[in-house]
C-alpha positions, 0 to 999 in steps of 0.5 A: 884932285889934279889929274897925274901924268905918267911923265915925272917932271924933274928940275933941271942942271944947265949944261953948256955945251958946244956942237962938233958937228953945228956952227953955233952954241948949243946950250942944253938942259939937263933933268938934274938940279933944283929948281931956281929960287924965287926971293918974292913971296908976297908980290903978284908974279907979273904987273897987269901990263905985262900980262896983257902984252904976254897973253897971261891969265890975270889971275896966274900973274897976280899970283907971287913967283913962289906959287906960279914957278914949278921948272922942270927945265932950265937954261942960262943964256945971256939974256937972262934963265929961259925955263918952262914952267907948270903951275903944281905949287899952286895951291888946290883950294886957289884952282877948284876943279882945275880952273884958276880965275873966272870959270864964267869967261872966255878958257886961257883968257879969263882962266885956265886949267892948271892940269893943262897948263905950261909956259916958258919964262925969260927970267933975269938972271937969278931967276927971281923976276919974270921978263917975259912969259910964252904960254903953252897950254896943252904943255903940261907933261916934261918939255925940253929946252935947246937954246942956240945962238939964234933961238929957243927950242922946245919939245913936249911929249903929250900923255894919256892926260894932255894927249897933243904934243907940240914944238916951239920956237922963241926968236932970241933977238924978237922974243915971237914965238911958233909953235906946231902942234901935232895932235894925237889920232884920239882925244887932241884938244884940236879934234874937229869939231873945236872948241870955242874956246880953244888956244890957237893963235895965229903963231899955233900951227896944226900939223898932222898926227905924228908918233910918240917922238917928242921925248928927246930933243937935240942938235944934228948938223944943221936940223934938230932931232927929235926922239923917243930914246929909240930908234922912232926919231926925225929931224926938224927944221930949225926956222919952220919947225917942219919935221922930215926923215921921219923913222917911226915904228908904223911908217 
């Protein structure tokens, strides 16, 4: 049984929208809609190609869209539907114990746990092809998506589940991708001393524990924000993904 996280996760309804208060286009996601609608049910989700180039699990490309594909955010952009993505249409008896593709290999190479999985898809503009796929394990709980004219950001709050909470930043015109992992004080995954086996290339950077601010994500002036829906927020940079002016209950 897949462990549950106290996070609801929701389709999402693109909204377009433009900042007063930024020089570029801010293009928002919203957690009301259905999720996009795969046409293939029967063909692998990516080639084996793809997948190398991606960093993708054999065995979770080879699965068809209509498995693989769960949005819980999606954005319309010219490029084609950015959406972060889990893995909970798969179903149990493909993943026993949590573990899809060969539990004997190397973790987030040779298989993953699909309770600690999540990813973010450049989709054709129907949402029924995979471009490309951002991995982002340890990104399992609702992740937010803020698409400006140069970027693709996401935000996801970690739970009593995935503790980790992390920021991510696509380059639209390169599709690399940082992220910045803020490990939670108890029980991250980037605890010393680490795993073997954990997902930490060199666009991951470790940051320091940070409080629960990673709920809301948005555009303010020249910085993004990030939030708990209170009053516990800070800015963060929109090329490093630094955070500063940080305002939480304990500091």
């Amino acid at each position: 049984m897949r462990r549950p996280t106290p996070v609801a996760l929701a389709a999402c309804l693109v909204v377009a929208a433009v900042s007063a208060c930024a020089s570029h286009q801010v293009v928002r996601s919203q957690d009301v809609a259905t999720n996009p609608a795969p046409e293939s049910v029967t063909t692998s989700s990516q080639s084996a190609h793809d997948a190398v180039r991606d960093g993708v699990v054999p065995a979770l490309a080879a699965l068809p869209l209509s498995e693989r594909l769960d949005a819980s955010a999606a954005v319309d952009t010219a490029e084609g539907r950015w959406v972060f993505s889990t893995p909970d249409q798969i179903p149990a008896e493909a993943a026993p114990n949590c573990a899809l593709g060969n539990p004997l290999g190397t973790r987030w190479r040779d298989f993953l746990c699909i309770d600690e999985y999540g990813e973010i898809l450049l989709m054709n503009a129907d949402g029924t092809r995979i471009v490309r796929a951002f991995p982002l394990p340890y990104a399992h709980t609702t992740t937010h998506l803020v698409v400006t004219d140069k970027a693709v950001y996401c935000a996801s709050q970690g739970d009593g589940g995935v503790p980790d909470s992390l920021l991510c930043r696509i380059d639209r015109a390169t599709l690399t991708m940082l992220v910045r992992v803020f490990p939670w004080q108890t029980d991250s995954a980037f605890a010393s001393p680490q795993s073997p086996d954990l997902y930490a290339p060199a666009t991951w950077v470790l940051d320091q524990p940070t409080g629960p601010i990673f709920s809301t994500l948005a555009v303010s002036g020249d910085h993004l924000r990030i939030g708990d829906g209170g009053g516990n927020r800070a800015d963060v940079d929109p090329q490093t993904l630094q955070l500063s002016n940080v305002q939480t209950s304990t500091s």
